[in-house]
C-alpha positions in Angstrom: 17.6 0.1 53.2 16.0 3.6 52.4 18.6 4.4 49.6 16.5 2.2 47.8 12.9 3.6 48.4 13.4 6.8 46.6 14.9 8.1 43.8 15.9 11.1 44.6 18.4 9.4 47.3 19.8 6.6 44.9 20.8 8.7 41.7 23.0 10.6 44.1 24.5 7.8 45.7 26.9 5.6 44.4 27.5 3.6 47.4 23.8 2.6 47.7 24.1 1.3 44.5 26.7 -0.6 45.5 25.3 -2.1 48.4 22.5 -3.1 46.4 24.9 -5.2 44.2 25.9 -6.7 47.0 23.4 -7.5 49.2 21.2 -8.8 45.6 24.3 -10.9 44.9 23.4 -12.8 48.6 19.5 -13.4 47.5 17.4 -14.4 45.2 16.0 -12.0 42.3 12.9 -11.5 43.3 14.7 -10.3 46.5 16.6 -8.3 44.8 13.4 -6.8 43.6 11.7 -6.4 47.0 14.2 -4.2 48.1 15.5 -2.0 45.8 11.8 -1.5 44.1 9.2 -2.3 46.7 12.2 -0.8 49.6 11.7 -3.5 52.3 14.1 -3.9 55.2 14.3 -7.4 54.6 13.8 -10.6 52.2 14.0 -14.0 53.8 11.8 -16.0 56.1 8.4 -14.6 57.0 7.0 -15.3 60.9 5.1 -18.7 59.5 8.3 -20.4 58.2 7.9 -19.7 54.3 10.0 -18.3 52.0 9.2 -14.0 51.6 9.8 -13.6 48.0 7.5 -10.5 47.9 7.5 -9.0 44.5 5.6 -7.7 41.5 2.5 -9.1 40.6 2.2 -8.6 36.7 0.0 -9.9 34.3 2.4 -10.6 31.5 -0.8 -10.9 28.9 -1.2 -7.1 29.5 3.1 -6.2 28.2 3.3 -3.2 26.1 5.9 -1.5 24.9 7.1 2.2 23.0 10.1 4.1 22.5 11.5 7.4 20.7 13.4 7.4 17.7 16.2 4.5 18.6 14.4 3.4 21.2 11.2 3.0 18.3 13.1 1.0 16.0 13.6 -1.3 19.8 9.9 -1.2 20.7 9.2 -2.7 17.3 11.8 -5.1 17.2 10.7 -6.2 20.7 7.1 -6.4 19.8 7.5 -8.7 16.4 9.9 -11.2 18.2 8.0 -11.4 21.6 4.1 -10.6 20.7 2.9 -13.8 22.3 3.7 -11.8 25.4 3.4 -8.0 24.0 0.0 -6.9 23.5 0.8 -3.5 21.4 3.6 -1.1 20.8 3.4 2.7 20.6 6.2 3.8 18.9 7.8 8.1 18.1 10.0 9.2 15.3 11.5 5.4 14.2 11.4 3.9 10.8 10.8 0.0 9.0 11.9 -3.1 11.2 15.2 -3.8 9.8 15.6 0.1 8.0 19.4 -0.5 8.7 19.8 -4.0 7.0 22.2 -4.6 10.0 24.6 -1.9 8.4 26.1 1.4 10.2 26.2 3.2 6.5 22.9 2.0 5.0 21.0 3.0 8.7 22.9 6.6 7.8 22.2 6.4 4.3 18.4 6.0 4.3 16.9 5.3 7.9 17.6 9.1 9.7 17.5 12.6 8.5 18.7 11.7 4.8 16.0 9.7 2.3 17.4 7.0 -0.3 15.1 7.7 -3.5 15.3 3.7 -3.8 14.6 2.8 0.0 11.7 0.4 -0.3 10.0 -2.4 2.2 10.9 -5.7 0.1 14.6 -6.0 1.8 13.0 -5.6 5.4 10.3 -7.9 4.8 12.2 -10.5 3.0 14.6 -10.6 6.3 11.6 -10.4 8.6 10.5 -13.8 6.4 13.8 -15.2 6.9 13.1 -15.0 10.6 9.7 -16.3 11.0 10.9 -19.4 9.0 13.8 -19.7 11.3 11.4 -19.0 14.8 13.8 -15.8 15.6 10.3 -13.5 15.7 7.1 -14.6 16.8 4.5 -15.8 14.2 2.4 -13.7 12.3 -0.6 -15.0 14.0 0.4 -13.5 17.7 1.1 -10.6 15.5 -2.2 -9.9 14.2 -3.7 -9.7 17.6 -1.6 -6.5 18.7 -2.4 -3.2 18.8 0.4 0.0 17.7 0.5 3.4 17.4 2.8 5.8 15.3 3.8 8.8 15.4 6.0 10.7 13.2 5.6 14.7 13.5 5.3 17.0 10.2 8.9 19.5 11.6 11.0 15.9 12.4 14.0 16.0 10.2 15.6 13.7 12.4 14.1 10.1 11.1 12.4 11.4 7.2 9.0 11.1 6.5 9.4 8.2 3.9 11.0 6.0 6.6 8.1 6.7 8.9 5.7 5.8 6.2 7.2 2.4 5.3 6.8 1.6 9.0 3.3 2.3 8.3 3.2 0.1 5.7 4.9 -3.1 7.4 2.1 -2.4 10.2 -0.9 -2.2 7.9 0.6 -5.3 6.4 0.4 -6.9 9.8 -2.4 -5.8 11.6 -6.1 -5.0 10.9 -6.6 -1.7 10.0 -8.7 -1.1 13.7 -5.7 -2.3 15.3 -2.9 0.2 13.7 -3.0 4.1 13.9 -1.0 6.5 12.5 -0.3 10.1 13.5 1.2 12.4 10.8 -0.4 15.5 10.4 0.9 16.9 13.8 3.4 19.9 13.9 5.9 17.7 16.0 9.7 17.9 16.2 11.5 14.9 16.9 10.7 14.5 20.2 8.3 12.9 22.7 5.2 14.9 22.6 3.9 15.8 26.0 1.1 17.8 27.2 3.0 20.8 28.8 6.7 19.2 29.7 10.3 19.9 27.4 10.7 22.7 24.8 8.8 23.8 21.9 6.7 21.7 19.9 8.7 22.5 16.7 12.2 22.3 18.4 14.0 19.2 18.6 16.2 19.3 21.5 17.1 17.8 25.2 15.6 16.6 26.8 13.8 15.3 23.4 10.5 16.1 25.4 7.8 18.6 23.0 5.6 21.1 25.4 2.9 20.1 22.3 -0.5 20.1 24.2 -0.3 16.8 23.2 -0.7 13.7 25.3 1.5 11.1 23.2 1.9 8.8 26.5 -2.1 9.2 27.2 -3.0 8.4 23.4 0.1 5.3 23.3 -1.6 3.9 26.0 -5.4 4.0 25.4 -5.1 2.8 22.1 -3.4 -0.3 23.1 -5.3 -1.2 26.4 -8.4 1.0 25.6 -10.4 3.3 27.7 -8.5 3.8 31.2 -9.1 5.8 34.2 -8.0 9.5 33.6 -4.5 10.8 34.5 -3.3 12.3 38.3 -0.6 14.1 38.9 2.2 12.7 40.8 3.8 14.1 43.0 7.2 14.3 43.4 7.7 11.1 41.3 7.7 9.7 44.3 6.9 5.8 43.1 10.2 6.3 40.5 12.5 3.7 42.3 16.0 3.0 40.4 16.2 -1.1 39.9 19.7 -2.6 38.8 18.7 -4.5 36.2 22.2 -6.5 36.2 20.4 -8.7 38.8 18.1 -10.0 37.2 19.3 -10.9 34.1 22.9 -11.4 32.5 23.7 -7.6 30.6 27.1 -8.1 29.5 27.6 -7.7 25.5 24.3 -5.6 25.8 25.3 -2.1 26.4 22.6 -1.8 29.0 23.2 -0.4 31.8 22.3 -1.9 35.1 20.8 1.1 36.3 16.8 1.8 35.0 14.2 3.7 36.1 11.3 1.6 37.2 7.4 4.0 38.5 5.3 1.4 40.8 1.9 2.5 41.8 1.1 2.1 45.2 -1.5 -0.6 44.3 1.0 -2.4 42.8 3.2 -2.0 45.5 0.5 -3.2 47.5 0.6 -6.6 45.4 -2.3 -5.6 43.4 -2.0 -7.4 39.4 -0.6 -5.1 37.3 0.4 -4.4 33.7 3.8 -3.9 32.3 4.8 -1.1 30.3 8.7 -0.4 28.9 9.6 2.5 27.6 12.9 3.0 25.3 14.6 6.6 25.1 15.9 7.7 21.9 19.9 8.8 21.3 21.1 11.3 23.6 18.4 11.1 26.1 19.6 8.3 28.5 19.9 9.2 32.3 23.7 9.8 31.0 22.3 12.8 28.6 19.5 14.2 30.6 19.4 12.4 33.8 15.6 11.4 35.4 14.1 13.9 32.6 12.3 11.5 30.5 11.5 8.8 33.0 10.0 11.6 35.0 8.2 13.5 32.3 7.2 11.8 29.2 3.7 11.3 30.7 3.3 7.4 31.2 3.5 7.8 34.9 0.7 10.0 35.0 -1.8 7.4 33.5 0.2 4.4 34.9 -0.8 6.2 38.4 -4.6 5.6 37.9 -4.1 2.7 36.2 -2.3 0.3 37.8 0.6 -0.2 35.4 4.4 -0.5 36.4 6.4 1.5 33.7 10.2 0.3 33.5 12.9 2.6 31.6 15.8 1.0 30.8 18.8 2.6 29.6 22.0 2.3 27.5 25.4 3.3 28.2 27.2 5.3 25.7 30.3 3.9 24.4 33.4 6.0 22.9 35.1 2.5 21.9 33.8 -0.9 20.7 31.1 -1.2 20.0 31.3 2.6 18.7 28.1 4.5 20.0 28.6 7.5 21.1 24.8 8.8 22.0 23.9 6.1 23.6 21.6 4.1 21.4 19.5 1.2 21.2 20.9 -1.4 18.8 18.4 -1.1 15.2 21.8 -1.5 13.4 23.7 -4.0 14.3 26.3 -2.9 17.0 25.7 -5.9 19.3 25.5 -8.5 16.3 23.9 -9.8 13.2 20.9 -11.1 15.5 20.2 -7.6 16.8 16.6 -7.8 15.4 15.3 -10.7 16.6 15.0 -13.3 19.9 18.9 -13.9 19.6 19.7 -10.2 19.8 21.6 -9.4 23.4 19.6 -6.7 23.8 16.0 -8.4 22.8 17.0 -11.2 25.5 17.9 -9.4 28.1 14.6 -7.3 28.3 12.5 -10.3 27.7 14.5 -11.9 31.1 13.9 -8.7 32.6 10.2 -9.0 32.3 9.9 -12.6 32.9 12.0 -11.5 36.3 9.8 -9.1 37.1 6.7 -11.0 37.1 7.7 -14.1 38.5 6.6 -14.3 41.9 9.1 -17.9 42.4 12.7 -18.1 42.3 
């Protein structure tokens, strides 16, 4: 089973992914788990008799969430229709829930590079209304309690400024004002902002990482679970496992692939309670655009290291055919269906299975 255990052995090797299919189709999920993230030889009986579903131990109450640019607009939508389970959101170069008003043209139009003069909040919370009526989002109330942090750089002409700000605005709308924090006056491209990883600060390019002397993974985290333990190095990435994510939850209609990046500290390895953190790429930076770069070097491993937290990166699959989507996107427009934005959306359920698979310890 030691395809499993290391990274740098699965992503070049198709057949271990294959065996992992099918030796996860023959066991239970959490089994699945054990050996493809935790890389144990085997998943059955234990020498008393009872059932070895070794696995994650998560807290759930301690879920957070962030994402770049597409993968922003998915952290938010995550976080408003799961925040009885998501406790804050830090979120990179996106715009206002619902920006695309489930329309290809309008996200174009007004949501990315190019500004509408008449773009304005009232559309995107009337439909955000709509849902809470209808139960598709979580209540306001398990709302209020999060915690989220922007960040939209000054040189991103990628997602425009007033998009950015209306995102601010829905947040301030939602949250108390020591709850929501908003980064704008930074010379940032579009781009995850790193401490020395990626290209130049001001260049927006692959890997979509910014060398910006700027720890946007260190300050996503602290301001959603506070004060932590300073950051290690790690070495070799050594705790990034690839999980098949097929297993544990149904994928098809999604677009997301079964292959993610998952980074387990030893202590949570161990069996030690840990937190949950997911982390959504942007366009063009899925593992089919620039491989392990982001999982290994947007800088949540670093603090997840000293901190006990498993970081999972799921990915999507570009698509050259229905549904159209070509650099590899997470769904803020509508390509999946009309639900896209809240608990009905095929890619909202699936990562809420995947964390409820995660941290169950029973199958």
């Amino acid at each position: 089973m030691k395809y499993f255990r290391d990274l740098r052995l699965v992503s070049n090797n198709t057949h271990a992914l294959k065996a992992l299919k099918s030796i996860s189709s023959k066991t239970k999920p959490m089994c699945a788990i054990a050996i493809a993230v935790l890389g144990l030889s085997a998943c059955g009986k234990s020498p008393d008799g009872n059932a070895n579903n070794s696995g994650l131990n998560l807290n759930l109450s301690k879920t957070s969430v962030s994402g770049l640019s597409s993968g922003g607009y998915m952290a938010t939508q995550l976080q408003l229709s799961h925040s009885e389970t998501i406790v804050g959101a830090g979120i990179i170069g996106a715009g206002p829930y619902y920006c695309a008003l489930g329309d290809i043209a309008i996200a174009l139009g007004q949501c990315v590079n190019k500004a509408s003069h008449s773009i304005e909040n009232s559309p995107f919370i009337a439909q955000y209304e709509t849902y809470v009526k209808e139960g598709l989002v979580a209540k306001p109330s398990s709302v209020s309690d999060d915690r989220v942090l922007l960040i939209h750089g000054k040189l991103d002409d990628t997602v425009n400024r007033t998009a950015a700000d209306l995102l601010a605005q829905q947040y301030r709308m939602w949250l108390p004002e020591s709850q929501f924090r908003y980064v704008n006056d930074q010379d940032f491209g579009h781009h995850m902002p790193t401490v020395n990883e990626g290209s130049d600060c001001a260049v927006s390019e692959a890997p979509y990482l910014g060398n910006c002397n700027y720890d946007g993974a260190g300050e996503i985290l602290q301001h959603i679970y506070g004060k932590l333990n300073p950051p290690v190095e790690v070495k070799d990435n050594a705790a990034l496992k690839h999980i098949d994510l097929g297993e544990l939850t149904d994928l098809s209609g999604t677009s997301i692939s079964d292959e993610a990046f998952i980074f387990v500290p030893q202590t949570c390895a161990d069996g030690q309670t840990c937190s949950l953190h997911l982390s959504f790429h942007g366009c063009n930076q899925s593992s089919e655009f620039v491989q392990s770069a982001y999982a290994e070097n947007a800088g949540f491993n670093r603090w997840a290291q000293s901190n006990s937290i498993v970081v999972l990166y799921p990915q999507i699959k570009k698509s050259m055919m229905m549904p159209l989507n070509p650099q590899g996107c997470w769904d803020w427009w509508g390509y999946t269906g009309e639900n896209y934005a809240n608990k009905q959306g095929p890619q909202i359920r699936a990562m809420f299975e995947v964390i409820q698979a995660l941290s169950s310890t029973n199958d």
